[in-house]
C-alpha positions as CSV (number, residue, x, y, z in Angstrom):
1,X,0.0,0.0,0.0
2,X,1.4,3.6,-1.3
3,X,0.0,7.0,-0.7
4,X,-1.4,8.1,-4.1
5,X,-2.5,11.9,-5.2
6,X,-4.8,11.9,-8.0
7,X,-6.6,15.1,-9.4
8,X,-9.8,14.9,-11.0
9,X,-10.6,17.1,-13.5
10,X,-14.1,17.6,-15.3
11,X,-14.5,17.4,-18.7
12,X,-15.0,20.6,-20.3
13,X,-17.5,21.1,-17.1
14,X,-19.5,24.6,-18.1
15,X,-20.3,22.9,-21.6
16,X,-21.1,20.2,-20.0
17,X,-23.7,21.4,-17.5
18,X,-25.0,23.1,-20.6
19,X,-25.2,19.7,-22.6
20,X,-27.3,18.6,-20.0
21,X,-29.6,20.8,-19.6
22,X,-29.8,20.6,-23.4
23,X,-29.3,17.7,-24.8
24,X,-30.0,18.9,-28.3
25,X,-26.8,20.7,-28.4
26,X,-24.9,17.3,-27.7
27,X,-22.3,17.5,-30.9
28,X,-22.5,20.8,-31.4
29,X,-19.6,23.7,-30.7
30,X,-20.9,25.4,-27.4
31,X,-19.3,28.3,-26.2
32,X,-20.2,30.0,-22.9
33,X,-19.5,33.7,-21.9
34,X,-20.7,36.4,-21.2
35,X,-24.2,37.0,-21.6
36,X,-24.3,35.0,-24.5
37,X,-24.1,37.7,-27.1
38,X,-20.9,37.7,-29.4
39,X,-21.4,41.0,-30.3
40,X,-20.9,42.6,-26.6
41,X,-17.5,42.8,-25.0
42,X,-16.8,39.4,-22.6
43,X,-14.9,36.2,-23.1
44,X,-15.2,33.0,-23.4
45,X,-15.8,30.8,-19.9
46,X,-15.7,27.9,-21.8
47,X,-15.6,25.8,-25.1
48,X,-16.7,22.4,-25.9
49,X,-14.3,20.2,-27.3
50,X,-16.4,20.8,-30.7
51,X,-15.5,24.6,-30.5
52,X,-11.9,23.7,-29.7
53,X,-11.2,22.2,-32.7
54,X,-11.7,25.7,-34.2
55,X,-9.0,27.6,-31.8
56,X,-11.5,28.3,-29.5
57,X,-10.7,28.9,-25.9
58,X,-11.6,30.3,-22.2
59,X,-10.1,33.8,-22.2
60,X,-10.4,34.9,-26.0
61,X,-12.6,37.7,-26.6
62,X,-16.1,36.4,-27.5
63,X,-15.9,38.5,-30.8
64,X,-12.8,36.5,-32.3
65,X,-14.6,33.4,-31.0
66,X,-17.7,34.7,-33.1
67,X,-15.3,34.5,-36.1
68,X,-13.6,31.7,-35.8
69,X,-16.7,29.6,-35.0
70,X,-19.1,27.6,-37.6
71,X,-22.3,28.6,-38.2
72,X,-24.0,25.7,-36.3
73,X,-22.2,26.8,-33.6
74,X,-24.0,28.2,-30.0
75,X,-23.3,30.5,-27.7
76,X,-24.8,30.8,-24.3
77,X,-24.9,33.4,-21.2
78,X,-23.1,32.5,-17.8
79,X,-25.0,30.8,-15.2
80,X,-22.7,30.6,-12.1
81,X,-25.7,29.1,-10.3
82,X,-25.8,25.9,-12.3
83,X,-22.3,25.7,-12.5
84,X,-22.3,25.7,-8.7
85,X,-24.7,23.7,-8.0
86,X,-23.1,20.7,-10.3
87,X,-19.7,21.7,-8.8
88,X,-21.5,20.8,-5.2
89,X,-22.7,17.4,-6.4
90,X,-19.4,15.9,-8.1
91,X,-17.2,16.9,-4.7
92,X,-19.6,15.6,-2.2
93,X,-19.6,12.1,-4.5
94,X,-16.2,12.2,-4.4
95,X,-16.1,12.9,-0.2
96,X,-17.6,10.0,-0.2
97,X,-15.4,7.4,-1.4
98,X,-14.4,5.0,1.0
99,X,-10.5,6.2,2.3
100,X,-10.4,8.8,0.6
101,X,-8.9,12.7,1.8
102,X,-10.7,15.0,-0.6
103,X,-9.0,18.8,-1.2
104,X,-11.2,20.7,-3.5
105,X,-8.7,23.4,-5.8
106,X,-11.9,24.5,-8.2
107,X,-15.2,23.9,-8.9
108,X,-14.2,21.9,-11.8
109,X,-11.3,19.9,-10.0
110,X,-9.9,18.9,-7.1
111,X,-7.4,16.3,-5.4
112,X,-7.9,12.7,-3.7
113,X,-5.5,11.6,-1.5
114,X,-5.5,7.8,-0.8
115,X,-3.2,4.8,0.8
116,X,-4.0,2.1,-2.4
117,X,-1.8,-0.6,-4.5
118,X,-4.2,0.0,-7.0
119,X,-4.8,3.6,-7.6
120,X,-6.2,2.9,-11.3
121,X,-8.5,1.1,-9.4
122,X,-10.0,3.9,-7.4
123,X,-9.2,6.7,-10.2
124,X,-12.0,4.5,-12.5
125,X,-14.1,4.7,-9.2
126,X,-14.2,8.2,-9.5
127,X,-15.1,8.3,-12.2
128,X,-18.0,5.8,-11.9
129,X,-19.4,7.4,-9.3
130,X,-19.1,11.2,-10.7
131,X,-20.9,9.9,-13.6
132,X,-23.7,8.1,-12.0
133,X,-24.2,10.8,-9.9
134,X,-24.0,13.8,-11.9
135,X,-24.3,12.3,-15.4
136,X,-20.6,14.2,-16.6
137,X,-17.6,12.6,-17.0
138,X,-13.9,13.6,-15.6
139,X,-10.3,12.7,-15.8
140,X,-8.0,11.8,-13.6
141,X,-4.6,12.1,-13.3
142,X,-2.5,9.9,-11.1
143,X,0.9,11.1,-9.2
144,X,3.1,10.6,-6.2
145,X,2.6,14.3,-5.9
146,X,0.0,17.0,-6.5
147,X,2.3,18.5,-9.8
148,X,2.8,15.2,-10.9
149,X,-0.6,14.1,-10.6
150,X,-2.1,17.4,-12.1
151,X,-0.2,17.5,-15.2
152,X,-1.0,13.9,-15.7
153,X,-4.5,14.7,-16.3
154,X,-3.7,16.3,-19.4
155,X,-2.7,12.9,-21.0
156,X,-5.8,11.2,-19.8
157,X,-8.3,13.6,-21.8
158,X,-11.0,13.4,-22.1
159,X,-12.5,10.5,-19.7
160,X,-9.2,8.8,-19.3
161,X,-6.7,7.9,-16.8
162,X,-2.7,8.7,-16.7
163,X,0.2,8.0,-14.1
164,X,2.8,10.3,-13.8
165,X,5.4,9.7,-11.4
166,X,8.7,9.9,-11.1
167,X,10.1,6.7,-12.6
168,X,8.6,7.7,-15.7
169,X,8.5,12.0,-15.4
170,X,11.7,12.3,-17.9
171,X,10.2,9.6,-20.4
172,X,7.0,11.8,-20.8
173,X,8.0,15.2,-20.0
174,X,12.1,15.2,-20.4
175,X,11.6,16.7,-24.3
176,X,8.5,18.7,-23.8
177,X,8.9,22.3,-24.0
178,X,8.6,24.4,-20.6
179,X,5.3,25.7,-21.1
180,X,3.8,22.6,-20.9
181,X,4.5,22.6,-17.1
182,X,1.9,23.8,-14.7
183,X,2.3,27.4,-13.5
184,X,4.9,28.1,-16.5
185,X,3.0,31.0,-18.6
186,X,4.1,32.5,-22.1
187,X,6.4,35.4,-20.2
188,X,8.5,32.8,-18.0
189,X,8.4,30.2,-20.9
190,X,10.2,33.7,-22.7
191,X,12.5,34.3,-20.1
192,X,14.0,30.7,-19.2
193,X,14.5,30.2,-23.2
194,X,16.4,33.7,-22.9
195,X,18.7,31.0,-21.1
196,X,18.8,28.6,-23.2
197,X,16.1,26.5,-21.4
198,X,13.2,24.8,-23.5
199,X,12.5,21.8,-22.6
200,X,11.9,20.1,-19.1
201,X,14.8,18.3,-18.9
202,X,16.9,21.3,-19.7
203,X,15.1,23.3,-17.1
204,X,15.9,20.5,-14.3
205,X,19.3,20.2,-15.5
206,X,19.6,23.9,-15.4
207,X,22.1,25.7,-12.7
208,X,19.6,26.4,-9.8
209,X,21.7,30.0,-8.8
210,X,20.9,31.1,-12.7
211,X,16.9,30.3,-12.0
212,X,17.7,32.1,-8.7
213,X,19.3,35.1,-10.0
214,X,16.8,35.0,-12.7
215,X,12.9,34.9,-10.7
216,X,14.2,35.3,-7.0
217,X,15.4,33.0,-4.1
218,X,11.6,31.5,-3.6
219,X,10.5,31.2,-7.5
220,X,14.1,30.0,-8.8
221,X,14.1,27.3,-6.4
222,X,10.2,26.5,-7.5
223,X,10.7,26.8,-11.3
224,X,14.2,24.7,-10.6
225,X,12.2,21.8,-8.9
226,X,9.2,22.2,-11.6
227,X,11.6,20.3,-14.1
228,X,11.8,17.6,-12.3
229,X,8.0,17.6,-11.2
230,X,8.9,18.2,-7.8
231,X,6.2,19.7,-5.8
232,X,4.0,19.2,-2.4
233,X,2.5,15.3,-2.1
234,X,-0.1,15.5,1.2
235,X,-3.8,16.1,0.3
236,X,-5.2,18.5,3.2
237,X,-8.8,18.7,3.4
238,X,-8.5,22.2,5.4
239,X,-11.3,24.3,4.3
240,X,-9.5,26.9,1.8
241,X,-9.2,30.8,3.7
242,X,-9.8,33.3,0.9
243,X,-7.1,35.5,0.0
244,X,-8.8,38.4,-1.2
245,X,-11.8,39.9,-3.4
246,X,-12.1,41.2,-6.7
247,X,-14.5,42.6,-9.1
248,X,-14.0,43.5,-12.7
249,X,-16.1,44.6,-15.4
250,X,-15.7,45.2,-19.1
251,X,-17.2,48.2,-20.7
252,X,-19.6,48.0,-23.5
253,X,-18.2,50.5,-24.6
254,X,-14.7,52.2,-23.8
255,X,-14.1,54.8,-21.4
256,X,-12.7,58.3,-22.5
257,X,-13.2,60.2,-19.7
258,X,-11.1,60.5,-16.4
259,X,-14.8,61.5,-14.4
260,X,-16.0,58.2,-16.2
261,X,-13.0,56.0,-14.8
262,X,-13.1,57.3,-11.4
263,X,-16.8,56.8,-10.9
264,X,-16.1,52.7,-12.3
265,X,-13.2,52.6,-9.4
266,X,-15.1,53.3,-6.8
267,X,-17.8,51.2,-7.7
268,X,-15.8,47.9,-8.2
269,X,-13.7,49.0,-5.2
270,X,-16.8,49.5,-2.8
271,X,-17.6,46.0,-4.4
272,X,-14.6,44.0,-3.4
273,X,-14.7,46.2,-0.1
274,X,-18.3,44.4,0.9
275,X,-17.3,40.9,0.0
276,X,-14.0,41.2,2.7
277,X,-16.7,42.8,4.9
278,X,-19.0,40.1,4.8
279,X,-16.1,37.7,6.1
280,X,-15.4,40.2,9.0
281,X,-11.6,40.8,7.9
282,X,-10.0,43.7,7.2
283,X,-7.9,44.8,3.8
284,X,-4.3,45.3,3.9
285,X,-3.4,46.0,0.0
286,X,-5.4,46.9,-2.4
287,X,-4.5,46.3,-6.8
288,X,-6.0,47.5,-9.8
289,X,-6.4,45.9,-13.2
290,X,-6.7,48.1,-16.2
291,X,-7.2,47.0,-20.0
292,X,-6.4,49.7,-22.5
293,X,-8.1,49.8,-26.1
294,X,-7.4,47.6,-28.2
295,X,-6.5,44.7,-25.7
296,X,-3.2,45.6,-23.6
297,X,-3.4,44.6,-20.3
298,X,-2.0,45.6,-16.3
299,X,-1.8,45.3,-13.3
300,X,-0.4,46.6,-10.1
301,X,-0.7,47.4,-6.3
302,X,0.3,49.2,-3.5
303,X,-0.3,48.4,0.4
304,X,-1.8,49.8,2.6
305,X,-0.4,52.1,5.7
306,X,-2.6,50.1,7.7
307,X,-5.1,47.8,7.5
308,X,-9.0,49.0,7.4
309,X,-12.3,48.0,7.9
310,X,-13.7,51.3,6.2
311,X,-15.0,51.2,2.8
312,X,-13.7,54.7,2.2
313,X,-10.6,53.8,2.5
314,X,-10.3,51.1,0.0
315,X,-11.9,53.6,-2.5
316,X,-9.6,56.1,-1.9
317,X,-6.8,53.6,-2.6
318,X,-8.0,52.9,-5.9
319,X,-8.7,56.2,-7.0
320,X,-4.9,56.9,-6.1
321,X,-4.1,54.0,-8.3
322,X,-6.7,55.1,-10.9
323,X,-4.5,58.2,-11.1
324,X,-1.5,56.4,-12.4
325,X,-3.8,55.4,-15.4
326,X,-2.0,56.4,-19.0
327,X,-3.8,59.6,-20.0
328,X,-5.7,60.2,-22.7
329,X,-5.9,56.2,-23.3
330,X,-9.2,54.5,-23.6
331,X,-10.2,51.9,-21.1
332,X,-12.3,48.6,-21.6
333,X,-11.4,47.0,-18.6
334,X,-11.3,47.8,-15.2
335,X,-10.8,46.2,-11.8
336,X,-10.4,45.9,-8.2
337,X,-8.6,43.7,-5.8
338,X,-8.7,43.8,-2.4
339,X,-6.4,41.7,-0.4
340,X,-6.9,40.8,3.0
341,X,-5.7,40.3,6.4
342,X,-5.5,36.4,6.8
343,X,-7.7,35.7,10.1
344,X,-6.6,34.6,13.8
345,X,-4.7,31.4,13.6
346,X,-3.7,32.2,9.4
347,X,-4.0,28.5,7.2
348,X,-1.5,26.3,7.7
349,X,-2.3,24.5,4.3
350,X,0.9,24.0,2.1
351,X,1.0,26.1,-1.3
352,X,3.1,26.4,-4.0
353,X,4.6,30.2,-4.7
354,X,2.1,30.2,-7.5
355,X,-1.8,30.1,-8.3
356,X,-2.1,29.7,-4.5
357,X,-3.2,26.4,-3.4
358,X,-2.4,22.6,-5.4
């Protein structure tokens, strides 16, 4: 008997939970975002695999989705309620398999821990039971850690089933390029090939000071151990503690006016201010998000002098921030994070320096 991680992963869930609900559309490219009208500003939540095979995908702008798609092709509003309530049905199946340590990363995914020789066994379990339960399929991907096992569900797409560990990491990943590893976007993908590293192997064979000198003692060390799918291996079911709140919106149209971009600020920031509040904890750093016309997009922060529990004050912060905006360049994007204070006692579950908790 060996401690296993696997990570289950729905199928192309939003689509999904729309397939159900509409079985005529079974087939047929779905793409969710939005309220469901390509010709308003939002992106896509999510594509079916049928919309995929056209270069469709979460994040692109629902108007180049509207080009690239066929002309049987659907396209549906939101419904976060749906989505939710699906999302509550596959983890309490899962909660309940016998032995299992459940740690819940997403709606659509989350991690089993379990002491099994057979852990194929119990990842087509899973699977079983999500689907007589909830009528959608998964994949699961099997490791003898939580990076391991979440890049192994790539390979098992769709409804399939893929170990990863580290008697065979080199064979499948060794000549794979970078990107391919989880947490590695486009801009460090860019800056480890400005030194020579491309693939995974390279990257784990790589002088660890360089990665150091490169991203920083706590990332170089983390992108250093990433080539060799190193990464945390215990599945904590500890409830996860909220790091902050945000609210974003994109505008119909784009905004010209400085009067027009301060009134959106303080909106979205009274927003995110009300959904720390409700929690009862207090913000200590507050960061704007701004997209300029046509598509460029940042970010950035400052903290606080001290932390607040007035609404005011959060406002005020991102009106300062607002003021750093480029003049005299149109916005369609704006919005607000506010981070908080992490409550009595913090959360002692282990994270990886990026995308917070696997």
């Amino acid at each position: 008997m060996a401690d296993w991680v696997l990570h289950v992963d729905m199928d192309q869930f939003i689509a999904a939970v729309e397939v159900l609900r509409r079985p005529e559309l079974a087939g047929v490219p779905v793409i969710v975002g939005g309220r469901g009208d390509p010709t308003e500003r939002a992106v896509v939540s999510t594509a079916s695999y049928e919309a995929r095979a056209f270069g469709i995908g979460s994040g692109m702008p629902l108007k180049i989705a509207a080009r690239k798609a066929p002309d049987d092709a659907v396209f549906l509003p939101v419904d976060h309620e749906a989505y939710e309530s699906a999302s509550t049905q596959v983890m309490q199946t899962l909660r309940g398999l016998p032995g299992v340590v459940l740690e819940v990363v997403g709606w659509d995914e989350c991690f089993l821990g379990i002491k099994t020789d057979d852990p194929e066994r119990v990842a087509r379990e899973a699977q079983a039971a999500v689907l007589e339960a909830t009528r959608l399929h998964c994949s699961v991907g099997i490791g003898d850690n939580k990076v391991r096992a979440k890049i192994a569900t790539e390979f098992g797409k769709p409804r399939g089933v893929f170990r990863l560990t580290e008697d065979n990491w080199f064979a499948v990943m060794g000549e794979r390029g970078t990107r391919e590893l989880w947490g590695v976007g486009p801009k460090v993908q860019k800056r480890l090939a400005a030194h020579g590293i491309d693939t995974v192997r390279e990257l784990a064979d790589a002088d660890e000071s360089e990665l150091v000198a490169e991203f920083g003692p706590r990332m170089g060390v983390w992108y250093h151990g990433l080539g060799s799918g190193i990464g945390p291996a215990v599945v904590d079911d500890t409830p996860w503690v909220a790091r902050s709140h945000s609210r974003e919106t994109t505008f119909q149209q784009n905004l010209t006016m400085g009067a027009e971009v301060e009134a959106a600020l303080a909106e979205l920031a009274g927003q995110a201010f009300d959904d720390c509040a409700a929690e009862g904890r207090p913000v200590v750093r507050v960061h704007l998000k701004v997209r300029y016309a046509p598509f460029e997009t940042k970010t950035f922060g400052r903290k606080l002098t001290a932390s607040t529990t007035r609404r005011q004050d959060v406002i005020d912060a991102a009106l300062a921030l607002g003021a750093t905006l480029d003049a005299g360049r149109e916005v369609r994007l704006l919005g607000v994070r506010a981070e908080m204070a992490m409550p009595e006692g913090g959360d002692g579950v282990e994270r990886t320096p990026v995308r917070g908790r696997i």
